[in-house]
C-alpha positions in Angstrom: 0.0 0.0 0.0 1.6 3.4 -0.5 1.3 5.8 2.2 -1.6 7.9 1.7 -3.8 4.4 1.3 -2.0 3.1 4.3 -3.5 6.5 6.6 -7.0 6.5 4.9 -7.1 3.0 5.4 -6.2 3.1 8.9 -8.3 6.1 9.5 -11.2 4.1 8.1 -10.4 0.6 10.1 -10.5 3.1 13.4 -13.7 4.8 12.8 -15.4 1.5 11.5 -14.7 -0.3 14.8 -15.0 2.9 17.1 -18.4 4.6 15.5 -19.9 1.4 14.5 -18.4 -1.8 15.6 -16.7 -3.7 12.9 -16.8 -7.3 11.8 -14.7 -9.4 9.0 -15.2 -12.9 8.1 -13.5 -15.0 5.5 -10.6 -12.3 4.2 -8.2 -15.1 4.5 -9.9 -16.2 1.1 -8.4 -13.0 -0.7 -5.6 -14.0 -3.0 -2.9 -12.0 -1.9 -1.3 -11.9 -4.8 -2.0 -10.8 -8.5 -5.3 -10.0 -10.6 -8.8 -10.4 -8.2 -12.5 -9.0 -8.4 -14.5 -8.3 -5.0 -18.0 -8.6 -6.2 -20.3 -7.1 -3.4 -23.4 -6.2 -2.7 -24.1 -2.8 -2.2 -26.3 -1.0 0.7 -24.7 2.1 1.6 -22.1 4.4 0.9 -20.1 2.8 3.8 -19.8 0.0 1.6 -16.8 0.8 -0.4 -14.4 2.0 2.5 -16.0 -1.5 4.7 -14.7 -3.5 2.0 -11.9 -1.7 1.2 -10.7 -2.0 5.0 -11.9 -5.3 5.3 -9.6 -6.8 2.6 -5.9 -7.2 3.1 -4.4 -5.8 0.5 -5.3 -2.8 -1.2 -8.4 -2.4 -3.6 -9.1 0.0 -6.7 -12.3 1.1 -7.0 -14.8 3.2 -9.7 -16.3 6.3 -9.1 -18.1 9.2 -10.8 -15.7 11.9 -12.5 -17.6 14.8 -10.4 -15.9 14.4 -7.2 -12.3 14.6 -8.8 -13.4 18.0 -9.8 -13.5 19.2 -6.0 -10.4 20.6 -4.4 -9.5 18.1 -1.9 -10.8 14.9 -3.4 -8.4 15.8 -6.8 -5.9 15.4 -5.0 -6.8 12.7 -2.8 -8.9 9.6 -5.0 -6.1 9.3 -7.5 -3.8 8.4 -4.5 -6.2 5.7 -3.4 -6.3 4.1 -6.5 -9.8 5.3 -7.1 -10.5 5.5 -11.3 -12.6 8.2 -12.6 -15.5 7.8 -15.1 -17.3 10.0 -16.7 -21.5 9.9 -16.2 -23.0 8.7 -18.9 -20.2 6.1 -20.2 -20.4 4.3 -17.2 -21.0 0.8 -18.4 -18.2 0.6 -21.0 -15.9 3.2 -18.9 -15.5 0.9 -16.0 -15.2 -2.4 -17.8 -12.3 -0.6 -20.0 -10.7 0.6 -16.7 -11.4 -2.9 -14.4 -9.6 -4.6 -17.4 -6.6 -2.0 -17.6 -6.1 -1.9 -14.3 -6.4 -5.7 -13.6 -4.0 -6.1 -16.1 -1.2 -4.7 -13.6 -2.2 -7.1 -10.8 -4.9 -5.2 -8.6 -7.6 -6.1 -6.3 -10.6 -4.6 -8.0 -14.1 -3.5 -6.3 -16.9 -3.9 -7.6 -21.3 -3.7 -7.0 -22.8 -6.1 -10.2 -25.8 -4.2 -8.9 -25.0 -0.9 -10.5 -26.1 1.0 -7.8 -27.1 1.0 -3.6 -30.5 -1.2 -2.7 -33.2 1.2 -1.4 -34.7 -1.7 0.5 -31.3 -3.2 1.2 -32.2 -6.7 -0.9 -30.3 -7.9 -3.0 -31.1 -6.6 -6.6 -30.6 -8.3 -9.9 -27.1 -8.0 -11.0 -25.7 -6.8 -14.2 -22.9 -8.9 -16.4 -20.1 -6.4 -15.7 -18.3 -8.4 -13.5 -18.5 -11.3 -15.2 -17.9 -9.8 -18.5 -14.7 -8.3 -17.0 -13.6 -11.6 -15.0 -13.7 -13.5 -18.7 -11.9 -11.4 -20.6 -9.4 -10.8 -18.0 -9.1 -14.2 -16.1 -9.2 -12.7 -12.8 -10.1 -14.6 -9.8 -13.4 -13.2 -9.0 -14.4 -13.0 -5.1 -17.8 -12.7 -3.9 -17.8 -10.5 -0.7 -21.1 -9.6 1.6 -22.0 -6.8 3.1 -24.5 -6.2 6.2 -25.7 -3.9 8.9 -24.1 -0.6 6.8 -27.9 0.1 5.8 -28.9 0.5 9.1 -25.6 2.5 10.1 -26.0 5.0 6.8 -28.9 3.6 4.7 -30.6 5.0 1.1 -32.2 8.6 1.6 -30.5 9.5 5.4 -29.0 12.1 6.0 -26.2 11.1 7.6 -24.6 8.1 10.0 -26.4 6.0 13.2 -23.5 5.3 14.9 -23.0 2.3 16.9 -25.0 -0.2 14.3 -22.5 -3.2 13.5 -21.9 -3.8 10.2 -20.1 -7.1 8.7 -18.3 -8.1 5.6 -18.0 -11.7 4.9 -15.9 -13.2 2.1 -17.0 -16.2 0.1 -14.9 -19.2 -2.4 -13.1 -17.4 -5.1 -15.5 -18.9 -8.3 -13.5 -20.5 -11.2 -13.9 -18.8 -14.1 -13.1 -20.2 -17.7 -11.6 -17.5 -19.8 -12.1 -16.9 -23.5 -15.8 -17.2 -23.0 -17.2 -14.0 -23.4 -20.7 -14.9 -25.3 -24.7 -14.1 -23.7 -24.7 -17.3 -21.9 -21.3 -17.4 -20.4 -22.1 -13.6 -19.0 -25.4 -15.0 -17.8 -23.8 -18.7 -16.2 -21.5 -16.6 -14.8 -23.3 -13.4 -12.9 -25.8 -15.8 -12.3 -23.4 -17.9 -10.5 -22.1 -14.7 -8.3 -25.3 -13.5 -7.8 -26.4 -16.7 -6.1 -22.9 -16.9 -4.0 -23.3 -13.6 -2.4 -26.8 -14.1 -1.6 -25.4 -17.2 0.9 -23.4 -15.1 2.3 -25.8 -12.9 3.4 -28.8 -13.2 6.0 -31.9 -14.3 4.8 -33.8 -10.5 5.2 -31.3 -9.0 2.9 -31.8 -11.4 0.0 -34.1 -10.6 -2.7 -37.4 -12.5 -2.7 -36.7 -14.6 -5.7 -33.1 -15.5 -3.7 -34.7 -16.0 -0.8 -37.1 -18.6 -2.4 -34.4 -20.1 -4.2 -32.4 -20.6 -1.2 -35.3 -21.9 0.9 -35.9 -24.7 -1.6 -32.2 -25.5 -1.6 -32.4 -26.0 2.1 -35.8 -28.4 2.0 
């Protein structure tokens, strides 16, 4: 990690376990080494810095171009490995920049939802990840993440302190490259759709995945 990361991260790991209450299961499954994709739901905007502290090693994520605009943050998401997109090219801007910077090695982070829950289930996903795991080969990691909605949810304001919030890592998912067609997308988001939904508690699951995961269990 270079420095600035290292501070932000442990800024982040203090005020996660001090405002909140902080809990991590599973990061031993991380690959420490070379090209990975941490696929996580996505609840809050606590999410990305839970993940981001939860993993051990340090993770690039995607973000909107306006906040590089502002003085501070110019300055500050390019030295946290953050890549800028610009609105409106979302979709092909981030694949183009997972794959780029995957190429050099990274941890990548990622929501397949495209955006936070409003109910905090599980939505459907879209095929970036996958599309971006296939044409890259990257181990792809399917992470969960609960209790942020109730610390910083959709439409408040600002932060309940003192509301635990967990991230659990799942299996890495094998992923066959050079298949990049409709139904290898689909088998595969699919495939990490249904992984992150067993990670996660039955009441944040969508009602089809909760179904689905009832009639596994009978």
């Amino acid at each position: 990690m270079n420095l600035v990361y290292r501070i932000c991260w442990f800024i982040g790991y203090l005020l996660l376990h001090l405002l909140f209450g902080f809990r991590v299961k599973g990061a031993h499954l991380v690959p420490r080494r070379g090209a990975v994709i941490l696929a996580s739901n996505h609840i809050s905007l606590i999410d990305p810095v839970a993940v981001a502290v939860a993993t051990p090693r340090e993770v690039t994520f995607i973000a909107r171009s306006e906040p590089f605009k502002l003085p501070v943050l110019s300055w500050l998401l390019p030295r946290l490995g953050v890549i800028p997109v610009e609105r409106g090219h979302s979709d092909l801007g981030a694949i183009k920049a997972a794959i780029q910077a995957l190429q050099q090695g990274v941890a990548f982070g990622i929501f397949p939802e495209g955006t936070r829950s409003r109910n905090a289930k599980l939505q459907p996903f879209k095929t970036g990840a996958a599309a971006i795991a296939l044409r890259t080969g990257a181990t792809i990691v399917p992470v969960a993440v609960y209790g942020s909605d109730k610390a910083w949810g959709v439409g408040r304001k600002g932060p309940t302190l003192f509301k635990p919030i967990t991230v659990v890592f799942g299996e890495p998912l094998p992923v066959a490259t050079g298949k990049t067609g409709h139904q290898a997308l689909d088998e595969l988001t699919k495939r990490l759709e249904a992984a992150i939904a067993s990670l996660l508690p039955p009441e944040y699951r969508g009602d089809s995945l909760a179904h689905e995961q009832a009639g596994r269990q009978a």
